[in-house]
C-alpha positions, 0 to 999 in steps of 0.5 A: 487443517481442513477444520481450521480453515472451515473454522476460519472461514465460518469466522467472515462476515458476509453482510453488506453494509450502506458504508461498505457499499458506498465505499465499494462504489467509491473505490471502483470510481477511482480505479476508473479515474485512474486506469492505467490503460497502456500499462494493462496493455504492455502487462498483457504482452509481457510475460516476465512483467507480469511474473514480477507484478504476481510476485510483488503483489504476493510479497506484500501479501505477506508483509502485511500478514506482520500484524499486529492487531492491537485492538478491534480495529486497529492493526499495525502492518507494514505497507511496502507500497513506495518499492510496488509504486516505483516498479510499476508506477503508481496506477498499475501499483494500485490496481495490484495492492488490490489482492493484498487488500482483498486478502486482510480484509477477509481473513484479518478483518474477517469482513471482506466488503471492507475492501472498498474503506481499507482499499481507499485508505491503505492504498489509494490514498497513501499510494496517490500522495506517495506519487505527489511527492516523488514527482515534486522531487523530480521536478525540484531537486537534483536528478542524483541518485541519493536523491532518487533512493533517500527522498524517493524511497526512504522518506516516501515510504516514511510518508506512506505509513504517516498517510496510512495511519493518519487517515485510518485513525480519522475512520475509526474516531469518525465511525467507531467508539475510539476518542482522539486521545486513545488513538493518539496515544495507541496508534499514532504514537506508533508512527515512527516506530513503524515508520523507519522501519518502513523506510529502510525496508523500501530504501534497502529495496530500492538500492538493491533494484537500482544496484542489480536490477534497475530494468524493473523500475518504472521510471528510472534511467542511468543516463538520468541519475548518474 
C-alpha cells in the first residue's frame, strides 16, 4: 500500500507554470470578490453546519472520483454543485468545492497548480451562473415547490454540467492541440448523456432534503413554497 502511494505521488507534477500562476491569482481574486463574510461567521459558531459542509464536501469528493478520463485531459465526472449551492448558498458552496477541486487535480490531473484553471472552470463559473438562474426563477416564476426542485435543481444541475463542460472544451481547444471538431464529437457529445443523470441525481437529492430535511437548505421556507 505504501509502494502505491509513494508511487502515486512520485507521478505529480509540481512545476508552476505562467498560466497555472496567472489562473491561481485569478481564483484567489475571485474567492476575494465573493467572500461569503457572514456565512464563515454563522459556520464558525455552528457545530452541526460545519459537520454538514465537511460531509458535502466530501461527498462530492467522491462523485468526482466516477471518472472517466477519456483522453489526457479530458475527463467525465459528475459535479453535484446545484444540491452543494443550495444548502449552503452559492458563496459558501465555492469556497467548499475547493477541496474537491484541490484533490482531482493532485491525483487525477496529477498537477496540483492546476487548481486555480480547473477551480474557475469546475466550480466558480458553473457555480456563479447555476446562482443567475435560480434567483431569475425566484424572482419570475411561481414561488411553488415543483418549481423549487424541478428548475432549482433538476434543470440547473443539467445547467451545471452544460457550463462545465462547454467552458472546459474552450480551455483545451484554446490551449491544447485538440481541433473543435474532435471535442465536439468526444466531449460534448457527452453532454446529455452526463447531463440527466446530473439532474436526477440533485433533483432526488433536492426532494429528499426538502422532504426530511428541509432546515439544511439555504434559502428555502415552507410558508414560502407551500
Amino acid at each position: 500500500m505504501s509502494d502505491f502511494l509513494l508511487q502515486r505521488i512520485s507521478e505529480i507534477n509540481w512545476q508552476l507554470s505562467l498560466t497555472q500562476a496567472l489562473a491561481i491569482a485569478a481564483l484567489l481574486v475571485w474567492l476575494w470578490a465573493i467572500w461569503p463574510g457572514e456565512d464563515i461567521q454563522r459556520l464558525g459558531k455552528d457545530k452541526p453546519l460545519q459537520t454538514r459542509l465537511l460531509l458535502s464536501a466530501f461527498t462530492v469528493n467522491t462523485l468526482w472520483l466516477i471518472n472517466a478520463s477519456i483522453t489526457p485531459g479530458i475527463h467525465v465526472h459528475f459535479l453535484g454543485l446545484v444540491t452543494l449551492m443550495l444548502m449552503f448558498g452559492w458563496r459558501l458552496a465555492t469556497v467548499a468545492a475547493l477541496l474537491p477541486v484541490l484533490f482531482f487535480t493532485t491525483f487525477m490531473f496529477k498537477s496540483p497548480f492546476d487548481v486555480g484553471l480547473y477551480g474557475l472552470i469546475a466550480i466558480a463559473l458553473p457555480l456563479f451562473l447555476c446562482f443567475v438562474v435560480y434567483s431569475q426563477v425566484f424572482k419570475y416564476l411561481p414561488h411553488h415547490l415543483f418549481i423549487y426542485i424541478f428548475c432549482g435543481g433538476f434543470i440547473n444541475a443539467f445547467l451545471s454540467i452544460i457550463f462545465h463542460m462547454s467552458a472546459w472544451s474552450i480551455w483545451l481547444w484554446l490551449s491544447t492541440d485538440y481541433n473543435w471538431n474532435y471535442l465536439l464529437d468526444n466531449y460534448l457529445l457527452l453532454i446529455p448523456l452526463l447531463g440527466f443523470p446530473e439532474a436526477l441525481l440533485n433533483g432526488m437529492a433536492v426532494t429528499l432534503l426538502v422532504v426530511y430535511r428541509p432546515d439544511w437548505l439555504y434559502d428555502y421556507s415552507d410558508k414560502r413554497y407551500f
